[in-house]
Biopython code that builds the backbone (N, CA, C, O; Angstrom):
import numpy as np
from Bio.PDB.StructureBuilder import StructureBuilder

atoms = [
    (1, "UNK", "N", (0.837, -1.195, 0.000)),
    (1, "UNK", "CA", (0.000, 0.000, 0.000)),
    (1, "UNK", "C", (0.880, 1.257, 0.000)),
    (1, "UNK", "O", (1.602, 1.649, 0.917)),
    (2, "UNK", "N", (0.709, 1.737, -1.039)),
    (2, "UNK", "CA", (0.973, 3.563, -0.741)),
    (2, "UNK", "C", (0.763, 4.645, -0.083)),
    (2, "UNK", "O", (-0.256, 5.245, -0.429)),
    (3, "UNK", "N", (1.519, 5.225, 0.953)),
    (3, "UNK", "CA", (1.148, 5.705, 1.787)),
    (3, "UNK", "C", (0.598, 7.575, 1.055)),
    (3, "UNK", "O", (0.786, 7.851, -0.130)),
    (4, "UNK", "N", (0.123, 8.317, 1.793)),
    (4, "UNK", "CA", (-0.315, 9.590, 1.415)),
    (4, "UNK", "C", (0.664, 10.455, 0.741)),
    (4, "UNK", "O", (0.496, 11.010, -0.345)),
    (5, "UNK", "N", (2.103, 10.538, 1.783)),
    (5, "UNK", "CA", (2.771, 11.536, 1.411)),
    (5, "UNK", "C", (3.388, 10.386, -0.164)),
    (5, "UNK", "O", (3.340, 10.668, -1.361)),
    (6, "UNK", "N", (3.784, 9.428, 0.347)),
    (6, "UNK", "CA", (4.357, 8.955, -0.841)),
    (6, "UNK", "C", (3.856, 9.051, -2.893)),
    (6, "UNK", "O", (4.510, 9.134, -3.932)),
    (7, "UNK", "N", (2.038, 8.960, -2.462)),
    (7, "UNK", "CA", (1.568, 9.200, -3.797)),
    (7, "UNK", "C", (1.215, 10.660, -3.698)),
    (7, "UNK", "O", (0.563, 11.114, -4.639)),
    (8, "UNK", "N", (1.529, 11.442, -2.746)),
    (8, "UNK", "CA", (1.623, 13.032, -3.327)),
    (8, "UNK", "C", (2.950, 13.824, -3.643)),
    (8, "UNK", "O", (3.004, 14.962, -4.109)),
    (9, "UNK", "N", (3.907, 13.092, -3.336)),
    (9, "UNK", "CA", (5.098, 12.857, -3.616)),
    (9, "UNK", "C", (5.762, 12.566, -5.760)),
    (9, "UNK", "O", (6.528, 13.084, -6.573)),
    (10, "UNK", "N", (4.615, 11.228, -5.640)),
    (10, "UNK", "CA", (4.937, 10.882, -6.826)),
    (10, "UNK", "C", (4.329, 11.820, -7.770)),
    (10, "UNK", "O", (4.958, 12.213, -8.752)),
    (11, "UNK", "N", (2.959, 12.249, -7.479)),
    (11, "UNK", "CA", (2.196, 13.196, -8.182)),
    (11, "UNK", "C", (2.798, 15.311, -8.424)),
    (11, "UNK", "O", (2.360, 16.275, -9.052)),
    (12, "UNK", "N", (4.089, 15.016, -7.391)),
    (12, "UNK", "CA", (4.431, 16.298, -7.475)),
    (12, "UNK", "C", (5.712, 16.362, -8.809)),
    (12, "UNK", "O", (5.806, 17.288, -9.615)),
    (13, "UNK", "N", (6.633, 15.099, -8.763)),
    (13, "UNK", "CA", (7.356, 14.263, -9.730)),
    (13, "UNK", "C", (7.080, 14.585, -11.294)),
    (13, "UNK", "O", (7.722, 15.073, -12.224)),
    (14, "UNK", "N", (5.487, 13.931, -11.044)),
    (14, "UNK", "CA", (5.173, 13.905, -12.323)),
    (14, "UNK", "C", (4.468, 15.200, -12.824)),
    (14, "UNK", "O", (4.418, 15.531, -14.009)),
    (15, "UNK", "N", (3.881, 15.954, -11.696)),
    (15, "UNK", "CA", (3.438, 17.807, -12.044)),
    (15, "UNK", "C", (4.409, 18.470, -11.250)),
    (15, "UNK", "O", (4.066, 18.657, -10.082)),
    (16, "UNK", "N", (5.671, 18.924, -11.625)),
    (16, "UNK", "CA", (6.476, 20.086, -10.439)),
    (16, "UNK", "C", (5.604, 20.650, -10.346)),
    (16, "UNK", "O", (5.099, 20.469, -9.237)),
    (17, "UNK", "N", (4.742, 21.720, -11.314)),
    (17, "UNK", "CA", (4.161, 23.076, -10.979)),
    (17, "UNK", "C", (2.988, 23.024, -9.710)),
    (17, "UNK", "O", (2.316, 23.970, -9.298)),
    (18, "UNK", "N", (2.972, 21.313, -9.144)),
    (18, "UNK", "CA", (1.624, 21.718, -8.056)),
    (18, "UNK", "C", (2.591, 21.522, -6.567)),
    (18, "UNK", "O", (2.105, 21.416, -5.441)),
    (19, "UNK", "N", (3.882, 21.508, -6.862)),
    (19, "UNK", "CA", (4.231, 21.117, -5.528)),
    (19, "UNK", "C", (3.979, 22.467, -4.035)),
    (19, "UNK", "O", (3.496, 22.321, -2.912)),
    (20, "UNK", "N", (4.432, 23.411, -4.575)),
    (20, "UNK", "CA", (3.837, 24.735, -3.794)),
    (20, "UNK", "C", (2.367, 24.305, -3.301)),
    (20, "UNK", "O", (2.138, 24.086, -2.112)),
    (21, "UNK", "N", (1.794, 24.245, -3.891)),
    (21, "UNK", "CA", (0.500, 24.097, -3.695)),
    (21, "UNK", "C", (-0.105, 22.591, -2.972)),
    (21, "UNK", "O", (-1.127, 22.689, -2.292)),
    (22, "UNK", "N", (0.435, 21.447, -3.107)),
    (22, "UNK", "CA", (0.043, 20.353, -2.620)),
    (22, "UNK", "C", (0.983, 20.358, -1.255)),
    (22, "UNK", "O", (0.524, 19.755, -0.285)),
    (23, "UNK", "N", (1.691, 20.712, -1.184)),
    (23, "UNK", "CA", (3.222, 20.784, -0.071)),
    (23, "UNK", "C", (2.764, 21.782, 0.877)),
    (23, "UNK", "O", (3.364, 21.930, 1.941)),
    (24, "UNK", "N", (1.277, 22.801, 0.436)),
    (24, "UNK", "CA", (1.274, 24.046, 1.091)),
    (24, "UNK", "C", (1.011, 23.004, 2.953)),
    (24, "UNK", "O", (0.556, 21.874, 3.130)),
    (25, "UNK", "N", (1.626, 24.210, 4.162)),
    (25, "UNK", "CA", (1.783, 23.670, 5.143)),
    (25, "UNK", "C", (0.245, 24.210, 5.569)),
    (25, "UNK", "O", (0.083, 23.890, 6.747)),
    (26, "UNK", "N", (-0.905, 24.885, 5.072)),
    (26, "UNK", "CA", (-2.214, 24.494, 5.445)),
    (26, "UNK", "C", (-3.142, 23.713, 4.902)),
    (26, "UNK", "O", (-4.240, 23.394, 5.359)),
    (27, "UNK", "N", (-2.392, 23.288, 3.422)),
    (27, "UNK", "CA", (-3.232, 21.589, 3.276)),
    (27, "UNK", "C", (-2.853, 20.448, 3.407)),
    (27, "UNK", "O", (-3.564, 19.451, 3.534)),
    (28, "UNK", "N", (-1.381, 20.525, 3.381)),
    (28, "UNK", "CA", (-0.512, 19.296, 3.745)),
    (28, "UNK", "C", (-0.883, 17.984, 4.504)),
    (28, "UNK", "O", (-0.434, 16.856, 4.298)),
    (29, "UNK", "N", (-1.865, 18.409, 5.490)),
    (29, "UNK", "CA", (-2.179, 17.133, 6.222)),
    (29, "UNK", "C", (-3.849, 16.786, 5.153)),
    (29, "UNK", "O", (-3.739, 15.718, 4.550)),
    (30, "UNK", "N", (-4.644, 17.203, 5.003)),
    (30, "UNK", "CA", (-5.446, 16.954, 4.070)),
    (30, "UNK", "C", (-5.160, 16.726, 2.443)),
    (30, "UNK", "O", (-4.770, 17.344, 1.453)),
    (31, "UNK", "N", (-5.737, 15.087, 2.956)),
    (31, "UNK", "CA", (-5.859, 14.636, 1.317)),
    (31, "UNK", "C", (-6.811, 15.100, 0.403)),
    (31, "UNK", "O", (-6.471, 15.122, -0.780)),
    (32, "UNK", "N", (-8.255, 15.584, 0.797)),
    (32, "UNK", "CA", (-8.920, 16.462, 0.208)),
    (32, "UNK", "C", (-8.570, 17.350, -0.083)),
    (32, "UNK", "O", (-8.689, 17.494, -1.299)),
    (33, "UNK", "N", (-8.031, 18.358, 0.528)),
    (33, "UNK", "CA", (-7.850, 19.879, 0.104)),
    (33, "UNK", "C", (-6.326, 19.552, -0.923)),
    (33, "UNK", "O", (-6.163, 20.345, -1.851)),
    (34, "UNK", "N", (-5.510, 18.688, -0.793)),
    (34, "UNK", "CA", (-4.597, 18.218, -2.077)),
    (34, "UNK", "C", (-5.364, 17.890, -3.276)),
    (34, "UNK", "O", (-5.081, 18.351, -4.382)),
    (35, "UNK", "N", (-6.453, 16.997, -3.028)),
    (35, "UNK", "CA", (-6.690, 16.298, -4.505)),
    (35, "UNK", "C", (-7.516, 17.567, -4.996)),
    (35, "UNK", "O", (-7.838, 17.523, -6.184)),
    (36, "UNK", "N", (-8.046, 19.070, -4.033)),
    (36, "UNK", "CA", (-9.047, 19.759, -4.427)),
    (36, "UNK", "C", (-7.882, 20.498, -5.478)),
    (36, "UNK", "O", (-8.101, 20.617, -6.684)),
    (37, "UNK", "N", (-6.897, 20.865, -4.963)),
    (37, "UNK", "CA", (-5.561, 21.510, -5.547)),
    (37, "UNK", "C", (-5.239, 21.152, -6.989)),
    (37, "UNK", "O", (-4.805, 21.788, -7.950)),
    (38, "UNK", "N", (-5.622, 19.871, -6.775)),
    (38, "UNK", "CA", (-4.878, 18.969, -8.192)),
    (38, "UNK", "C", (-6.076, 19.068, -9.205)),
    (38, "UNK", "O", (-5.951, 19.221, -10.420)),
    (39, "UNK", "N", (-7.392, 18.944, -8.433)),
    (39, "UNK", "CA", (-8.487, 19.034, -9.316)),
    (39, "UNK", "C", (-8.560, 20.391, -10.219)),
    (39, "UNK", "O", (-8.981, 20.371, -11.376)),
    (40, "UNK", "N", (-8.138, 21.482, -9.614)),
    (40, "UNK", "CA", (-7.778, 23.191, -10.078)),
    (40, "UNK", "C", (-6.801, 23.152, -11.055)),
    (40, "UNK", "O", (-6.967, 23.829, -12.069)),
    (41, "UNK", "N", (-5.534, 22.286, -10.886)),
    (41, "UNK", "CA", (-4.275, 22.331, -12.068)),
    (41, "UNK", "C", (-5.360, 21.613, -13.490)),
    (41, "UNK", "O", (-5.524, 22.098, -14.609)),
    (42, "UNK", "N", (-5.934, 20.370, -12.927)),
    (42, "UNK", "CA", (-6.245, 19.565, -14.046)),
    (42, "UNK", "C", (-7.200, 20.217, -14.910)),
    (42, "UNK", "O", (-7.115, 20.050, -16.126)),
    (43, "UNK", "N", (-8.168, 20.997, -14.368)),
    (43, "UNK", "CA", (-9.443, 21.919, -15.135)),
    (43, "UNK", "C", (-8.333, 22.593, -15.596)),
    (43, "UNK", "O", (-7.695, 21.541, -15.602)),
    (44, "UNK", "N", (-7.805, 23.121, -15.852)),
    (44, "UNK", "CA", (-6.956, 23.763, -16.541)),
    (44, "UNK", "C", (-6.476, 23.129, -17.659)),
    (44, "UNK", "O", (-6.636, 23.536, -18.810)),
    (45, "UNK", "N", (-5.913, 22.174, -17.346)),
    (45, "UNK", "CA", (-5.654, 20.578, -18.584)),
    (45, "UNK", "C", (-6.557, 20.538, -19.446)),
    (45, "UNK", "O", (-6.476, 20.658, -20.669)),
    (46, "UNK", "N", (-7.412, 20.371, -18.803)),
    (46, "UNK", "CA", (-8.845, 20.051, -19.837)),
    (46, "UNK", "C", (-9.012, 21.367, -20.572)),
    (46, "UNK", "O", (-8.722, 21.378, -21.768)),
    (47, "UNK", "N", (-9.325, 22.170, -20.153)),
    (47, "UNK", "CA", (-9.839, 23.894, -20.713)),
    (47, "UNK", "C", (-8.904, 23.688, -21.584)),
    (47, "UNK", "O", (-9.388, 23.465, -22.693)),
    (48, "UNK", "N", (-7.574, 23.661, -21.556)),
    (48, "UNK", "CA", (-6.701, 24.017, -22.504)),
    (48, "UNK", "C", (-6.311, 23.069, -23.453)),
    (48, "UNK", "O", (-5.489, 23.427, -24.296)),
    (49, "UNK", "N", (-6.943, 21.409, -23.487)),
    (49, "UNK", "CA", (-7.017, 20.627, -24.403)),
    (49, "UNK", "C", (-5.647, 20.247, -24.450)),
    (49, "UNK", "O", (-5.137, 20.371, -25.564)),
    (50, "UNK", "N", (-4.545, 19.606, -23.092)),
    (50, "UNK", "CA", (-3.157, 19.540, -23.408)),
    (50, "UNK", "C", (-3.113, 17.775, -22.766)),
    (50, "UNK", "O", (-3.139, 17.177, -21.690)),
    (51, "UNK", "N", (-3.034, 17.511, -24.163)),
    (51, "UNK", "CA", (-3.358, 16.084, -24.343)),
    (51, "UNK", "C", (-2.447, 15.482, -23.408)),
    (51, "UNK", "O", (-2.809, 14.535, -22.710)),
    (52, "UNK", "N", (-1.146, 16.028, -23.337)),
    (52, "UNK", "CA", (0.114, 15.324, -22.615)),
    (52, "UNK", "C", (-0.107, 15.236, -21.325)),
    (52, "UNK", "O", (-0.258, 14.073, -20.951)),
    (53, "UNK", "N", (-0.178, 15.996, -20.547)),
    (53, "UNK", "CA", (-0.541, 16.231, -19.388)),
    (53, "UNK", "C", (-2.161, 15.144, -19.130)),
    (53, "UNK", "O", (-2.009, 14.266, -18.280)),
    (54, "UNK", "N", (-2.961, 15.177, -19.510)),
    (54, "UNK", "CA", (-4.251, 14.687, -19.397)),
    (54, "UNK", "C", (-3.893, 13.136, -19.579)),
    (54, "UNK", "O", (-4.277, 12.310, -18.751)),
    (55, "UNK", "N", (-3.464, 12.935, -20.219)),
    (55, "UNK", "CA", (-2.876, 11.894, -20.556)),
    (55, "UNK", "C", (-1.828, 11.274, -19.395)),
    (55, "UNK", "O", (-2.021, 10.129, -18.988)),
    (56, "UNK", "N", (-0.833, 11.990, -18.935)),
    (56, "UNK", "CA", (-0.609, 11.505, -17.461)),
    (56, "UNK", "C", (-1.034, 11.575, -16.684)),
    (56, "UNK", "O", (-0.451, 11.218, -15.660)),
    (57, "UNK", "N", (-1.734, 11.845, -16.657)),
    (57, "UNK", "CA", (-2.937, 11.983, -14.692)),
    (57, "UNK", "C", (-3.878, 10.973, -15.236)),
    (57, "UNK", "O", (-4.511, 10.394, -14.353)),
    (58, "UNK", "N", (-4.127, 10.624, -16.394)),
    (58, "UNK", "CA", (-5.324, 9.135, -16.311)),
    (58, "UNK", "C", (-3.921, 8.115, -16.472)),
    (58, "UNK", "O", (-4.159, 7.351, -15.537)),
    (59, "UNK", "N", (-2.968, 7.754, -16.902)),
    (59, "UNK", "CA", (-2.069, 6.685, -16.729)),
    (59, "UNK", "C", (-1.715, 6.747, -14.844)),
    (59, "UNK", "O", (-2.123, 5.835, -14.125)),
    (60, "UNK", "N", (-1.107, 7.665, -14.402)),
    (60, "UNK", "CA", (-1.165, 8.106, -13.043)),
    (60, "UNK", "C", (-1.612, 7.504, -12.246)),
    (60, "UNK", "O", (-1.004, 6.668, -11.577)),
    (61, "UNK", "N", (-3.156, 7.895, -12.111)),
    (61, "UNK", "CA", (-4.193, 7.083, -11.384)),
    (61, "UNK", "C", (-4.322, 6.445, -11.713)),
    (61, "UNK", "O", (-3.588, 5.739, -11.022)),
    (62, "UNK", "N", (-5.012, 5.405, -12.825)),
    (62, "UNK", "CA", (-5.150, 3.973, -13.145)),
    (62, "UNK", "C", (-4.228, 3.365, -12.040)),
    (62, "UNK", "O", (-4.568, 2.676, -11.078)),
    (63, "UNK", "N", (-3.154, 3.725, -12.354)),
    (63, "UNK", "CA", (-2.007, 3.120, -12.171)),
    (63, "UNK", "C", (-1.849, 2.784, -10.195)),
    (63, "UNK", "O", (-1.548, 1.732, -9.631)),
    (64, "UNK", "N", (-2.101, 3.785, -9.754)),
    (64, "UNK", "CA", (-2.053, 4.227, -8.691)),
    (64, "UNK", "C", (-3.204, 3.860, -7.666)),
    (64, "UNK", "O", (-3.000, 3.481, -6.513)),
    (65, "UNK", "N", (-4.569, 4.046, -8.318)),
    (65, "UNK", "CA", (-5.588, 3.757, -7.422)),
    (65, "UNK", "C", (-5.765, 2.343, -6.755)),
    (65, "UNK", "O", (-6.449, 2.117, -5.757)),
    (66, "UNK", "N", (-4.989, 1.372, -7.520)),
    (66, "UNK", "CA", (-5.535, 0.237, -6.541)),
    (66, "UNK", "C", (-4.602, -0.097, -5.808)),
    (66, "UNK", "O", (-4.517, -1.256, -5.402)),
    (67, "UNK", "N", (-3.535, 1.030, -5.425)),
    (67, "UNK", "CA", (-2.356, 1.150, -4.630)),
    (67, "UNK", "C", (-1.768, 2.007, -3.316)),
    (67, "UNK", "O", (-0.764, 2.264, -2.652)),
    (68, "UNK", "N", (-3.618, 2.309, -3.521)),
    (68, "UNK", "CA", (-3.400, 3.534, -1.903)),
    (68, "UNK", "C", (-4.624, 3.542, -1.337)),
    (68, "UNK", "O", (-5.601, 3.681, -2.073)),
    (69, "UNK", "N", (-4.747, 3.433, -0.291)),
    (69, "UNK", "CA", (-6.075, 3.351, 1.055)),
    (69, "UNK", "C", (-7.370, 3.923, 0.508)),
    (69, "UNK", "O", (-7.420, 4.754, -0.398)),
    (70, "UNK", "N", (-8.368, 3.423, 1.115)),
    (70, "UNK", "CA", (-9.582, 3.891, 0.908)),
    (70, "UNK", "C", (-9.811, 5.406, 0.986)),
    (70, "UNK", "O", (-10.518, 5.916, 0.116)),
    (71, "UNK", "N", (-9.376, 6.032, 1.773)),
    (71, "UNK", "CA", (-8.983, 7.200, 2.424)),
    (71, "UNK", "C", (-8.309, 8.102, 1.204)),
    (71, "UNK", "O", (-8.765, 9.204, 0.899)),
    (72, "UNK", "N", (-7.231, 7.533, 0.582)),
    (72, "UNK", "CA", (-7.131, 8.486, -0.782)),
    (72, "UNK", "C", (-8.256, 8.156, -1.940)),
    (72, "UNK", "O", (-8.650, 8.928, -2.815)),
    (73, "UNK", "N", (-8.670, 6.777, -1.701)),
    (73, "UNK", "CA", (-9.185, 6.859, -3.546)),
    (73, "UNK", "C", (-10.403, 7.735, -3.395)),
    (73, "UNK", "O", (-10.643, 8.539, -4.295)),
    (74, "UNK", "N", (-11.267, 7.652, -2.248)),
    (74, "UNK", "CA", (-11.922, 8.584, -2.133)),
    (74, "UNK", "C", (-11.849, 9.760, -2.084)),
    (74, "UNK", "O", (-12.882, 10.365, -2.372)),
    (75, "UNK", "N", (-11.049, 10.290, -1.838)),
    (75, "UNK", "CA", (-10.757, 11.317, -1.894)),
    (75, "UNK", "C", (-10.414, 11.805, -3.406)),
    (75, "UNK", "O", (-10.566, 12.972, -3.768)),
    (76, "UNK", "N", (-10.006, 10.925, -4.111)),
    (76, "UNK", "CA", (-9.430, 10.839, -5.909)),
    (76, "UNK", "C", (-10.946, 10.663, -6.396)),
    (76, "UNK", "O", (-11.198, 10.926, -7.572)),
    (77, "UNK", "N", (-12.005, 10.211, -5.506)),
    (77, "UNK", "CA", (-13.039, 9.773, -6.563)),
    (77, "UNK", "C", (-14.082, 11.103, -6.260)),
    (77, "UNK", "O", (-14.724, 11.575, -7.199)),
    (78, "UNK", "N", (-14.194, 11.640, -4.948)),
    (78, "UNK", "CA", (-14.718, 12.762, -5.281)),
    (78, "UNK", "C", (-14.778, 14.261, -5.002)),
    (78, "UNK", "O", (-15.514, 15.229, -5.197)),
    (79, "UNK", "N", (-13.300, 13.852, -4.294)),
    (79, "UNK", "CA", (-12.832, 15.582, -4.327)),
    (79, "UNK", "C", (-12.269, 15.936, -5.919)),
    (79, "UNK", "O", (-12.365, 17.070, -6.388)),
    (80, "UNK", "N", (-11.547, 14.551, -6.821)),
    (80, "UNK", "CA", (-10.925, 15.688, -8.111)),
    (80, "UNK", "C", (-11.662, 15.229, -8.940)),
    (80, "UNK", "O", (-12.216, 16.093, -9.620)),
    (81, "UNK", "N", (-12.112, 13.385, -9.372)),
    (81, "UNK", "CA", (-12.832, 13.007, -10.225)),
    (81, "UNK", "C", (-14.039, 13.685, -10.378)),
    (81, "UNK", "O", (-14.173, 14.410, -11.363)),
    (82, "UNK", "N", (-15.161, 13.541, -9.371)),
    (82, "UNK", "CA", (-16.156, 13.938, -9.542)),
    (82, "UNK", "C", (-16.093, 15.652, -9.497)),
    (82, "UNK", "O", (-17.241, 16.084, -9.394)),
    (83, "UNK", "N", (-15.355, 16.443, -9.531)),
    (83, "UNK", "CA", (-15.515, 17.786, -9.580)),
    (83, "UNK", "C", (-15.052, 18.226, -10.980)),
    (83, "UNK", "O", (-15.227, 19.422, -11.213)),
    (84, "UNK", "N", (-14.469, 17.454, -12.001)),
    (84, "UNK", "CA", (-13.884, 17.717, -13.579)),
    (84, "UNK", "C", (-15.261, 17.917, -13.988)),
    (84, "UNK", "O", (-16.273, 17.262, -13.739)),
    (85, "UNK", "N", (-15.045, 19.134, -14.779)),
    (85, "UNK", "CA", (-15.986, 19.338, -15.786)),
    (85, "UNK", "C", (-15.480, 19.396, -16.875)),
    (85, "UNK", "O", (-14.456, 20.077, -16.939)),
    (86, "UNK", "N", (-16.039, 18.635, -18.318)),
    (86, "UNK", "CA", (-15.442, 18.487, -19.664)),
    (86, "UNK", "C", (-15.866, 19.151, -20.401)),
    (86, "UNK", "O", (-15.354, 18.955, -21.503)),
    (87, "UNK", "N", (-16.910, 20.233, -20.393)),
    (87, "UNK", "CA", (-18.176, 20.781, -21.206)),
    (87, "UNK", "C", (-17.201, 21.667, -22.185)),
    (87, "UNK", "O", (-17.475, 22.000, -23.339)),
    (88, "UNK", "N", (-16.386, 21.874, -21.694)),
    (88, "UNK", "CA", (-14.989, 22.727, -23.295)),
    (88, "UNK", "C", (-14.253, 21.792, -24.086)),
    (88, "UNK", "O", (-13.705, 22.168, -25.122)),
    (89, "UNK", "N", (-14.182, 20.486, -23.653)),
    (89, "UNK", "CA", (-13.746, 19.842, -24.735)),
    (89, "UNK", "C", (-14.069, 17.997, -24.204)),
    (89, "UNK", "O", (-13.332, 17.254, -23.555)),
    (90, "UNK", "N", (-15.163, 17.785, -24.673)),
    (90, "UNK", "CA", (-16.110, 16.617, -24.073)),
    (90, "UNK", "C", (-15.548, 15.470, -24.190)),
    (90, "UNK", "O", (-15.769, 14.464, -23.515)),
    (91, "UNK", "N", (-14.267, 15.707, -25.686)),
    (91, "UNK", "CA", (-13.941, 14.396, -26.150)),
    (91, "UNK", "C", (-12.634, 14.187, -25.318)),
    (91, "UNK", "O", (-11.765, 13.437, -25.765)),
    (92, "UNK", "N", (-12.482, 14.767, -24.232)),
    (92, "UNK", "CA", (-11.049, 14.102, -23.270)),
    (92, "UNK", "C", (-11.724, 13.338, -22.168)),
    (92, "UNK", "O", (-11.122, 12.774, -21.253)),
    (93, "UNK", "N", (-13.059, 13.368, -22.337)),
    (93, "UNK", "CA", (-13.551, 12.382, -21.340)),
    (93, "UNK", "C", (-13.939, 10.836, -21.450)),
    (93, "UNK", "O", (-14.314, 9.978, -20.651)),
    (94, "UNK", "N", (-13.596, 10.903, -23.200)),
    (94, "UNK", "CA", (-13.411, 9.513, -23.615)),
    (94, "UNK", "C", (-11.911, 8.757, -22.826)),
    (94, "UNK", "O", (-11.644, 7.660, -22.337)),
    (95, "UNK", "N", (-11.186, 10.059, -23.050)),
    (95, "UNK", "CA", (-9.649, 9.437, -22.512)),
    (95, "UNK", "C", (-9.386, 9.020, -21.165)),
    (95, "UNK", "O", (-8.228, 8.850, -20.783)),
    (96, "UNK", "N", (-10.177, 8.880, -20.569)),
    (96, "UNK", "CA", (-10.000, 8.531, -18.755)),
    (96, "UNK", "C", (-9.555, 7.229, -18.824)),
    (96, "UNK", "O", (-8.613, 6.753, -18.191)),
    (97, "UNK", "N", (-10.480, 6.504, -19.852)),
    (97, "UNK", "CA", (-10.029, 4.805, -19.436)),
    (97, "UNK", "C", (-11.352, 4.399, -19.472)),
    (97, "UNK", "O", (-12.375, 5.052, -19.674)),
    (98, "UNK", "N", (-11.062, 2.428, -19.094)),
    (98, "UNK", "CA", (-12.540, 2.065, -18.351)),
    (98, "UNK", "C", (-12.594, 2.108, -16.838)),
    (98, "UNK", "O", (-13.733, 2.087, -16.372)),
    (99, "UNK", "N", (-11.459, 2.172, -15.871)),
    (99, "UNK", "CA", (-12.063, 2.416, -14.753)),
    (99, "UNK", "C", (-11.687, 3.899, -14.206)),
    (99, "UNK", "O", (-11.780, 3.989, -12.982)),
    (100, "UNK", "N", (-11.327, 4.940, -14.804)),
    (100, "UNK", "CA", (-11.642, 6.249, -14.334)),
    (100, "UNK", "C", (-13.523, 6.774, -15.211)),
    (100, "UNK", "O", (-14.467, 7.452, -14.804)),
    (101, "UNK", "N", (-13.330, 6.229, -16.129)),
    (101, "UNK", "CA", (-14.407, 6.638, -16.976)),
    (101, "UNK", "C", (-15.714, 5.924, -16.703)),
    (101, "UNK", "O", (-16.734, 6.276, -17.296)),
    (102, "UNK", "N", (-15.718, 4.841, -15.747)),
    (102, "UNK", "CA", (-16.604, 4.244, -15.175)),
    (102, "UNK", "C", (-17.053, 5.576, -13.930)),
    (102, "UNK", "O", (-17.954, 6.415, -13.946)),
    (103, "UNK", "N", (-16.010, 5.291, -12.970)),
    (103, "UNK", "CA", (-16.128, 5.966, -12.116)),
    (103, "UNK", "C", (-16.485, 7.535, -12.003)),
    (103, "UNK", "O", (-16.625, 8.202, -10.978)),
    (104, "UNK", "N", (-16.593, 7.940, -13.384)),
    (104, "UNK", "CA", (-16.808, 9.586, -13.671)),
    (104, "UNK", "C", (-18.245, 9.191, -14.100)),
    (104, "UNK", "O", (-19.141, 10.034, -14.066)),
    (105, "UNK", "N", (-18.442, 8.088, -14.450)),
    (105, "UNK", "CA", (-20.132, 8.128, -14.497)),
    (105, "UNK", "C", (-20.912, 7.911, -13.360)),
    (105, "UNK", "O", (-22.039, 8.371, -13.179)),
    (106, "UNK", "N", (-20.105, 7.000, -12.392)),
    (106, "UNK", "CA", (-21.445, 6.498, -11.551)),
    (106, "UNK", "C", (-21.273, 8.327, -10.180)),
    (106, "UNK", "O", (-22.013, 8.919, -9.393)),
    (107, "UNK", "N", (-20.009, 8.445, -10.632)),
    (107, "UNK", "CA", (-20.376, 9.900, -9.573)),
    (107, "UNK", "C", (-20.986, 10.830, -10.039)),
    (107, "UNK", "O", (-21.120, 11.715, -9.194)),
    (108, "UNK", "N", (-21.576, 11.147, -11.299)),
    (108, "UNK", "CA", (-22.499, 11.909, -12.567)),
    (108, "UNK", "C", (-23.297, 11.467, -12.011)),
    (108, "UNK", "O", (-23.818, 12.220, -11.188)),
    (109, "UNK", "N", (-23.783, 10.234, -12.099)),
    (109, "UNK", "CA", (-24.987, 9.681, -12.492)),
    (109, "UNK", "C", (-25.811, 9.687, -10.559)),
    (109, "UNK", "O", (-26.909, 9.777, -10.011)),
    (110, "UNK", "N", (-24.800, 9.575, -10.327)),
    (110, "UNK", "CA", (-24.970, 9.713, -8.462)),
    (110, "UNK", "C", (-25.873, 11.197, -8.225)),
    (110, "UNK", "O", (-27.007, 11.388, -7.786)),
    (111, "UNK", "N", (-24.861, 12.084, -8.706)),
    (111, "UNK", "CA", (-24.805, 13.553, -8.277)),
    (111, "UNK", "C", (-26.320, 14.089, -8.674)),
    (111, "UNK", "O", (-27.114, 14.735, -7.990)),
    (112, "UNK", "N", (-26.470, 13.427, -10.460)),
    (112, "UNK", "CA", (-27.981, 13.803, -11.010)),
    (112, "UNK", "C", (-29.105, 13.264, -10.497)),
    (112, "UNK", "O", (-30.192, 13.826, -10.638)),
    (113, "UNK", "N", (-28.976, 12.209, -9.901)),
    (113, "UNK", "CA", (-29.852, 11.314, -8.897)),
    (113, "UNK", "C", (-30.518, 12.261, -7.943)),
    (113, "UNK", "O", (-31.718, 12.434, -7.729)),
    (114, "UNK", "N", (-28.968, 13.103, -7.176)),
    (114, "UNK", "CA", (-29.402, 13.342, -5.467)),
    (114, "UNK", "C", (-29.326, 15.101, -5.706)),
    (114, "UNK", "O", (-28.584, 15.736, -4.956)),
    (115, "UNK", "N", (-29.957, 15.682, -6.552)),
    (115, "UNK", "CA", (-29.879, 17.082, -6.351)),
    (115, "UNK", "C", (-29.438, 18.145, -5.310)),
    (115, "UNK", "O", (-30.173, 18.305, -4.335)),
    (116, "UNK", "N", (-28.269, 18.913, -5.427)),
    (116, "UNK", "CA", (-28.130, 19.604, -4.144)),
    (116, "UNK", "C", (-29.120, 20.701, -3.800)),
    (116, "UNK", "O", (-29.030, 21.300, -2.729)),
]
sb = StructureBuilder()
sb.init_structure("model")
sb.init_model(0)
sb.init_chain("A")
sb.init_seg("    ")
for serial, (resi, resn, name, xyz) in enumerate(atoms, 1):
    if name == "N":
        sb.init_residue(resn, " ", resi, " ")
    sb.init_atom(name, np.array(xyz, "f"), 0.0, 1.0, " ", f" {name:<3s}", serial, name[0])
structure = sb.get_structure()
């Protein structure tokens, strides 16, 4: 199992530009307010259609999720997954995979269910 700092560690590796920000010493102990961080770099990914990048954060996680505590994937499933919006460029939401792209539906399909 992968511990917290270790896959925010690897995730800073593979994005320098979020380490300020994931490293900050008032979110540091929260894995939410990290993955909320990462969810902010990645809308950006998407908006700007930069395949490369998008493209490592779904190899990333795939890769990663069945390798760290309940406690992060949740936190991966709906502090950053379920907060992506694709509505600027719809067709990078083909690119998740089958189990990020599963999981971006049933938290859709959740969310449209239970109205806030």
């Amino acid at each position: 199992m992968k511990d917290k700092n270790l896959f925010i560690n690897e995730l800073i590796e593979l994005f320098p530009s979020l380490e300020e920000e994931l490293l900050d010493e008032d979110d540091s102990d929260s894995i939410t307010f990290q993955m909320g961080s990462f969810k902010r770099f990645m809308q950006e990914v998407i908006d700007e259609n930069d395949l490369n990048k998008f493209n490592s954060m779904v190899d990333f996680l795939t890769k990663n999720l069945p390798l760290v505590d309940k406690r992060i994937q949740n936190a991966i499933y709906i502090s950053f997954l379920g907060k992506l919006e694709f509505s600027k460029n719809p067709s990078l939401r083909k690119l998740l995979g089958v189990s990020l792209g599963k999981a971006y539906s049933d938290i859709e399909n959740y969310n449209n269910s239970h109205p806030s």
